[in-house]
N, C-alpha and C positions, 0 to 999 in steps of 0.2 A: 453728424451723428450716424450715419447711414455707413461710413468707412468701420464705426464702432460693430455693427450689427453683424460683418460677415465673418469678423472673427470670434467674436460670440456664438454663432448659431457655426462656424467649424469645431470649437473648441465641443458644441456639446452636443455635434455628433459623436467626436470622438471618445465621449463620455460613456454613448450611450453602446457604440462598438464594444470600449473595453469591458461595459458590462454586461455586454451577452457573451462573451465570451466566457467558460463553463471556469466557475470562482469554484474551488476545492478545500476544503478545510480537511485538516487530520488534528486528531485527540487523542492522547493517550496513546501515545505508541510507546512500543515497549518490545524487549526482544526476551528469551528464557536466556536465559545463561545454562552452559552444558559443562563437561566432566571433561577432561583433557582428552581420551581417546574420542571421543564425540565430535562426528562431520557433521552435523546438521540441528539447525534449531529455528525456530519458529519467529516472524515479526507478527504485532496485535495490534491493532489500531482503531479507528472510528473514522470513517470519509462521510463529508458530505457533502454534495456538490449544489450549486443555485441553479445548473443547467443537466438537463440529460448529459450524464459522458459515464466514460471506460477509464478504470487504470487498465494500464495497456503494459508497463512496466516497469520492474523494480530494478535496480542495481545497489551496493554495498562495494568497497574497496576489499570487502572480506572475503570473497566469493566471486568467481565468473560468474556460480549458478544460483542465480536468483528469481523465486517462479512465483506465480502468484496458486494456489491450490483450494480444494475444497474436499472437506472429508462429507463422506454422508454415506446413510446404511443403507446395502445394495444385495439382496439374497440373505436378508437377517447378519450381513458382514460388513463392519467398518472399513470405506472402503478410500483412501487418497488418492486425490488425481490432479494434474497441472488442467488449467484453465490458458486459454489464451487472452483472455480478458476480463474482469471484473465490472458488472453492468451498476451505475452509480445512478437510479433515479431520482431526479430531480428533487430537493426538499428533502428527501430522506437520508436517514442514516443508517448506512452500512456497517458492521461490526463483521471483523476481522478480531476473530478469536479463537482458543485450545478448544477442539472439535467441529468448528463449521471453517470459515474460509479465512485463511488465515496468508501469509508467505514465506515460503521456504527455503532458508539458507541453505546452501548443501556446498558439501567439498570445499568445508571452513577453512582457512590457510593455518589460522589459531585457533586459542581455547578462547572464549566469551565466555567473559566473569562478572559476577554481581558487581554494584558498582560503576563499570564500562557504561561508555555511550559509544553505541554503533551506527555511524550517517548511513542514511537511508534516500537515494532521488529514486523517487516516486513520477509517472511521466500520464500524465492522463489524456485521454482524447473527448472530444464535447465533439456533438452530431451535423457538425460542419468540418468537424476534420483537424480542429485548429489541436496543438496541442499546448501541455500548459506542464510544466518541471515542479517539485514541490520540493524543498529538500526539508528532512526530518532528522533530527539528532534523538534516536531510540533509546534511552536509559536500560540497561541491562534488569531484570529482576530475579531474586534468587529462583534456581531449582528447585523444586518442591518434588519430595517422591512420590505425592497421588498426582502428581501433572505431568510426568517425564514426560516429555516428546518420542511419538515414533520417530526408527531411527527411519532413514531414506529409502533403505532398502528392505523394508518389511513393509512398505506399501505397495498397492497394486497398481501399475498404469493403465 
C-alpha cells in the first residue's frame, strides 16, 4: 500500500499546481465588422480569471498591430489610449466593450465582414509570472451606424 500513497499524494500536488495557476475564461467575444476602406476595428469580450493576473497580449493573423486600449473622458474629452496591460482581479469580470476597454485591431490587411470569424490568442500573466495562451475564434458582428468605431487616427495617445 505505501508504493500506492506516493504517487497519489504526486499526482495531487500536481493537481493542486495546475490549479493555482491563473484559469481565464472569455465570453462573448466578438469583433465590429468595418467598411472596405477601414484599417481598424475593435475586439469585445468578458475575462474572468480564478487567480490575480494581466492580459499582457493580443495577436490576430489580421494585423501585426494588436493593442489592448481604454477610452475614458479626460478634460470633458473622449479620450483612447494603448494600455500595457489589462489588470484581471480575481473572481471578477472584466468587460471589454464599445466605450471602455476594449482591443484594437489597426492596419487590418482586409475588410472584416459580418458573418467572419477572426482568431484571436489572447496571452495572460497570473502574479507569479507563469503565462497561460487562450485562443478565441471572434464572430464578426454587423456595423451599426450609432456604434461606428473610431478610426486610429482620431485618437489621442
Amino acid at each position: 500500500m505505501p508504493s500506492l500513497i506516493r504517487p497519489l499524494a504526486l499526482a495531487a500536488a500536481l493537481l493542486v499546481v495546475a490549479s493555482a495557476h491563473a484559469q481565464v475564461t472569455v465570453k462573448d467575444a466578438w469583433v465590429r465588422a468595418i467598411v472596405p476602406q477601414q484599417k481598424a476595428t475593435g475586439a469585445f469580450m468578458q475575462l474572468q480569471s480564478a487567480q490575480d493576473a494581466r492580459l499582457v497580449s493580443v495577436s490576430t493573423p489580421l494585423t501585426a498591430s494588436a493593442e489592448v486600449h481604454e477610452m475614458a473622458l479626460q478634460d470633458n474629452v473622449m479620450r483612447m489610449r494603448p494600455m500595457p496591460a489589462l489588470d484581471l482581479p480575481a473572481g471578477k469580470t472584466v468587460e471589454l466593450r464599445p466605450g471602455g476597454y476594449h482591443v484594437m485591431l489597426m492596419d487590418l490587411k482586409q475588410q472584416v465582414k459580418e458573418g467572419e470569424t477572426v482568431p484571436l490568442t489572447l496571452v495572460f500573466e497570473g502574479k507569479d509570472g507563469k503565462r497561460q495562451t487562450v485562443q478565441v475564434q471572434a464572430p464578426v458582428r454587423p456595423l451599426r451606424p450609432e456604434a461606428m468605431p473610431m478610426q486610429h487616427g482620431e485618437h489621442k495617445h
